[in-house]
C-alpha positions, 0 to 999 in steps of 0.5 A, a space after each residue: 489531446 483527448 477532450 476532458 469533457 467526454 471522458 468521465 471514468 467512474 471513481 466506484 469502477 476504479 475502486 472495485 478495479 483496485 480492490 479485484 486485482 489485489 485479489 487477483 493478486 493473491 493480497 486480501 485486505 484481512 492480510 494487509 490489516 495483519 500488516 497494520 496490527 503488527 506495526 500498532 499494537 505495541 502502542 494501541 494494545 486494545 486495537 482489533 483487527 477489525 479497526 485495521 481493517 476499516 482504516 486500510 478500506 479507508 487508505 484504499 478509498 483515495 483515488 491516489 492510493 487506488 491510481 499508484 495500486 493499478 500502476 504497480 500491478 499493471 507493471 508487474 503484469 507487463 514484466 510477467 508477460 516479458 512485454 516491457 523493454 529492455 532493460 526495464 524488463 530486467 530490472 522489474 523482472 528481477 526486482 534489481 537493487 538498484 532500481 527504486 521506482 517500485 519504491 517511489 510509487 509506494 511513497 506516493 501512497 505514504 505521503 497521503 498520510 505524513 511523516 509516520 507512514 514513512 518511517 512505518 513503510 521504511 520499517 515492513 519494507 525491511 522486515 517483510 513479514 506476513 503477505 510481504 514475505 510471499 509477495 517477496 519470494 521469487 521462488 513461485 515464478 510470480 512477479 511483485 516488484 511494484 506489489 509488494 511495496 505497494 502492499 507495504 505502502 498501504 499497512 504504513 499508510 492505515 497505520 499511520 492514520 490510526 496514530 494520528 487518530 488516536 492522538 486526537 482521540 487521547 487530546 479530546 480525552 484530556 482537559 491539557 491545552 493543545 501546545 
């Protein structure tokens, strides 16, 4: 066992890390922000893209968020090179039906931020509009099975954190009491 004393991993290396391999990824926050726009604005109608966007910086400043975004890029690297093995290299590689950890390690993401962010991811999990949909075509060769969910993870995420602040806005906005 390694001594914690001596290890010391910067939390700014790790952000910066998180935010290239999205990148590298083909995902840019703008696109996620789109994400969220679509699952907020029937019920904030004055929401900007711009607010989208700071909440998704916001999902992707937690340590948690930033650990589950390299696990799952990490994966689908390994799946791509055909390094894993069998018969996890198969499941990733053709994103099976029946394999449901690229799932699991999105909901790490969504439990960051309550019970709205599940309904949310379970909602653009289905849909999948937008990056989603790239992210979820095999035709281009590119392995996303942990990515795309992920991506997915963080729209629910930042969405659900808009509700929860907006509803704390709308109560210091009214002179009702908090029942």
């Amino acid at each position: 066992m390694s001594d914690p004393s001596k290890y010391a991993l910067n939390s700014k290396e790790v952000a910066n890390a998180t935010e290239e391999w999205l990148l590298k990824r083909g995902v840019q926050k703008r696109q996620i922000a789109e994400l969220v726009m679509l699952l907020q604005q029937q019920y904030f109608p004055s929401l900007t893209i711009e607010e989208c966007e700071q909440n998704v910086d916001a999902v992707l400043s937690k340590r948690e968020v930033q650990n589950a975004v390299l696990t799952g890029i990490q994966l689908d690297l390994l799946a791509a090179e055909g390094k894993l093995l069998p018969p996890l290299q198969a499941m990733i590689e053709h994103d099976e039906g029946l394999y449901g950890c690229d799932e699991v390690l999105a909901l790490s993401i969504v439990n960051v931020y309550g019970s709205i962010g599940f309904t949310n991811f379970g909602y653009i999990d289905k849909l999948k509009p937008g990056i989603l949909q790239k992210l979820n075509d095999k035709k281009d060769g590119e392995i996303h099975t942990f990515l795309d969910d992920i991506v997915g993870a963080i729209a629910a995420s930042a969405s659900s954190r808009i509700a929860h602040r907006k509803q704390a806005e709308r109560e210091q906005n009214t002179d009702l009491p908090l029942d």
